[in-house]
C-alpha positions as CSV (number, residue, x, y, z in Angstrom):
1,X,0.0,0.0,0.0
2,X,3.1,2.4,0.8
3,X,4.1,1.8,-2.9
4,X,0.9,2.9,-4.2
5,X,0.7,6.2,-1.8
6,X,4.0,7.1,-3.0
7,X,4.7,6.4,-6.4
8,X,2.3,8.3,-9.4
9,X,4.0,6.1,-12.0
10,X,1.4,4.1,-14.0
11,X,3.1,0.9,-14.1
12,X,2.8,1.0,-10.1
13,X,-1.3,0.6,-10.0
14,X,-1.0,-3.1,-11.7
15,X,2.3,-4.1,-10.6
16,X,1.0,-4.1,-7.0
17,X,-1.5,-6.6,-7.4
18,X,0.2,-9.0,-9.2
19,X,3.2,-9.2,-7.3
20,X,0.7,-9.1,-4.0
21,X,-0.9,-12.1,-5.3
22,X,2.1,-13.9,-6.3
23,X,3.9,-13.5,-2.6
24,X,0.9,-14.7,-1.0
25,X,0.9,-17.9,-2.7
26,X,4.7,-18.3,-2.2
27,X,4.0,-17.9,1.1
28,X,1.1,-20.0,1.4
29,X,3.2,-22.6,0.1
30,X,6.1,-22.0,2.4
31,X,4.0,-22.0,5.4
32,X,2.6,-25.3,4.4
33,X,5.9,-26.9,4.0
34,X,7.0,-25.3,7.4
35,X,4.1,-26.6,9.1
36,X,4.5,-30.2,8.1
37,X,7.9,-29.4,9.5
38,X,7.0,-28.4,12.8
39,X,4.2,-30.2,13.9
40,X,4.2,-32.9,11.4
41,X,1.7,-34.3,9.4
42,X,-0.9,-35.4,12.0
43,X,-1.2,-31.9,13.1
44,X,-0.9,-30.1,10.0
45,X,-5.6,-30.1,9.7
46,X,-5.4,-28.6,13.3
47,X,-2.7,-26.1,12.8
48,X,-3.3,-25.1,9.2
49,X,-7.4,-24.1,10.1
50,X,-6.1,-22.4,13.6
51,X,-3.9,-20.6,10.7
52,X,-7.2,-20.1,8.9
53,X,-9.2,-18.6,11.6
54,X,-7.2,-15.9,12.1
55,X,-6.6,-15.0,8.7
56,X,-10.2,-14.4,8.7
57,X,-10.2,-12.5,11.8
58,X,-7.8,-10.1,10.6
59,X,-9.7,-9.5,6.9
60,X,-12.7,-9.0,8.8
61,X,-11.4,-6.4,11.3
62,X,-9.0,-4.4,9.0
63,X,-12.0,-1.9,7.5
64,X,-12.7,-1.2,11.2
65,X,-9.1,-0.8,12.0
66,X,-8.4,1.3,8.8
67,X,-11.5,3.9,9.6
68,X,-10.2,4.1,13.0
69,X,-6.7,5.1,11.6
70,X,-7.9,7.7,9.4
């Protein structure tokens, strides 16, 4: 969001979206592998929803959060 509040380039308006999407499922993969590696497989329903819960949480409470911070 920072790169789109300072940059007035046009390339910047598309670029962030596409690159936003393609870190989140890098990371989504990542954090898979990395949960397999800590808890192991038999956790990985428990952890990966608990993971899930508060994901939704926080999309959920960020347009509250944002009117509150402007």
């Amino acid at each position: 969001m920072l790169a789109l509040w300072l940059s007035n380039n046009v390339w910047v308006t598309p670029f962030y979206p596409i690159m936003t999407g393609k870190l989140s499922a890098i990371e989504c993969t990542l954090a898979t592998a990395q949960c397999v590696q800590l808890f192991g497989p038999a956790q990985l329903e428990k952890v990966r929803s608990a993971i899930q819960v508060r994901t939704i949480l926080a999309s959920g409470a960020s347009p509250f959060i944002m009117n509150r911070a402007t």
